[in-house]
Structures are given as C-alpha cells and as structure tokens.
C-alpha positions as CSV (number, residue, x, y, z in Angstrom):
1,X,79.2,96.7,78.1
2,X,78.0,100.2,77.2
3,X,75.0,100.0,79.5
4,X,76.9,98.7,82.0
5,X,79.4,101.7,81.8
6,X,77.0,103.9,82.1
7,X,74.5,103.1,84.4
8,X,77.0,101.3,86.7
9,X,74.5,101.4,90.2
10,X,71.9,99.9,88.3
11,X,73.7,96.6,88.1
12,X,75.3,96.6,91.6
13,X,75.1,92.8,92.6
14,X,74.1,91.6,89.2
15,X,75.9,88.7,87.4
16,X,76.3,89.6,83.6
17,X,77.9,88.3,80.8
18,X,80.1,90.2,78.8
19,X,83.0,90.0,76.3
20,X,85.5,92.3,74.6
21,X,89.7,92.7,74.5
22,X,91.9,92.9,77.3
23,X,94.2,95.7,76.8
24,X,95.9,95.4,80.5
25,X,96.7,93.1,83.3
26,X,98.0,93.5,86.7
27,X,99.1,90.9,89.1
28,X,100.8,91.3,92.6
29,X,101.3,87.8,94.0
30,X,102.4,88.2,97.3
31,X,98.9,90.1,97.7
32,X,96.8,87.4,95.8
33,X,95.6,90.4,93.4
34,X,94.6,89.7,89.8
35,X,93.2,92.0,87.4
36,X,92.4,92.9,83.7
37,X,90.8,95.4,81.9
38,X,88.0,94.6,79.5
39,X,87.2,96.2,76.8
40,X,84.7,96.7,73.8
41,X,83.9,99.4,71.3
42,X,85.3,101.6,73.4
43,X,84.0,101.2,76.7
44,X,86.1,99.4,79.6
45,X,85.6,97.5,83.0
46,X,88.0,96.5,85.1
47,X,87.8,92.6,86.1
48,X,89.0,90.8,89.1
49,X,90.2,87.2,87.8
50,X,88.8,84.2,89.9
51,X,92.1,82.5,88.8
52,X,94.8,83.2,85.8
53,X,94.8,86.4,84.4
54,X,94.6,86.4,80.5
55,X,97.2,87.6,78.1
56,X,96.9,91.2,77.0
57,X,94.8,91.6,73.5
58,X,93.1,88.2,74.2
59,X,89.6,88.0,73.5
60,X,87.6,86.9,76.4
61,X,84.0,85.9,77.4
62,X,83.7,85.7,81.0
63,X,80.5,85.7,83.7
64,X,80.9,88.3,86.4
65,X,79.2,89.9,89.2
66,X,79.0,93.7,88.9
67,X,80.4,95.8,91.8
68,X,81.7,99.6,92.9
69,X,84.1,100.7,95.4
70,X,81.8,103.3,96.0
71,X,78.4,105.2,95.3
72,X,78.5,108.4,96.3
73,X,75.0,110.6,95.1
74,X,74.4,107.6,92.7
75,X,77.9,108.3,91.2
76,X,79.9,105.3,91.0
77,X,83.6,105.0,91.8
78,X,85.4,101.9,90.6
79,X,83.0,100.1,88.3
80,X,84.4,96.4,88.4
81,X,83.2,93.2,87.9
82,X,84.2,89.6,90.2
83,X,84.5,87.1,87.5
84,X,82.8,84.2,88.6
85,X,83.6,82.4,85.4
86,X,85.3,82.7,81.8
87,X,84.0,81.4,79.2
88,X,85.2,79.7,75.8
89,X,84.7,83.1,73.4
90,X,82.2,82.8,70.6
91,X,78.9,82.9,72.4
C-alpha cells in the first residue's frame, strides 16, 4: 500500500490488490454511497465498496481499481480505489 500512497499517479487506472484494517466506514443510502478506509502499517486509501461496506477493524483483502479526484502538477488529490472485488483474507 506504501507504493501506492506514494506514487498515487503512477497507478491511475490500475487494478491492484491490497489488504490491511479498516478503521472507518461511511454510508449515505439515499445517495447509494459506500466507503471505507484501508489501512496498513500506517499508510491509508480510501475504498469505494462495490456492495456491503465491512465492519470497522475488519481485516480485508479486496481487488480494486486505483483512481484520483484530481491530478494537479502530478499531485494527486483523493487517492481512492473502486473495489471491484473482496477477497477471503489470507492471500
């Protein structure tokens, strides 16, 4: 997650794996918005959930496409990732 995290335009478009804690969730129904923060030795991504949103300090494993809100000089603003899929955790 680290590389990620730090060289966020590199992976714009790319599907990853990663896996780490999730230390918060959001959910506003009536806008069809759900989202948890990842994280992992001490680095975080926000994820957009394809579906349920996981409990907070779950340990998740999860296939995503990497995206930013925007790049601006190469700078990235809102590093997220589109989960495509989770995974059972243990990989």
């Amino acid at each position: 997650m680290k590389e990620i995290v730090d060289n966020p335009t590199q992976y714009e478009g790319k599907k990853i794996k990663v896996k780490g804690l999730v230390s918060e969730v959001t959910s506003i129904p009536f806008l069809d918005i759900r989202f948890y923060a990842l994280n992992d030795r001490g680095y975080q991504i926000l994820v957009v959930a394809k579906e349920t949103i996981p409990a907070v300090k779950a340990d998740v494993s999860m296939i995503g496409v990497v995206n930013n809100f925007v790049v601006i000089r190469n700078e990235s603003l809102g590093l997220h990732l589109r989960e495509t899929k989770r995974l059972d955790t243990g990989w």
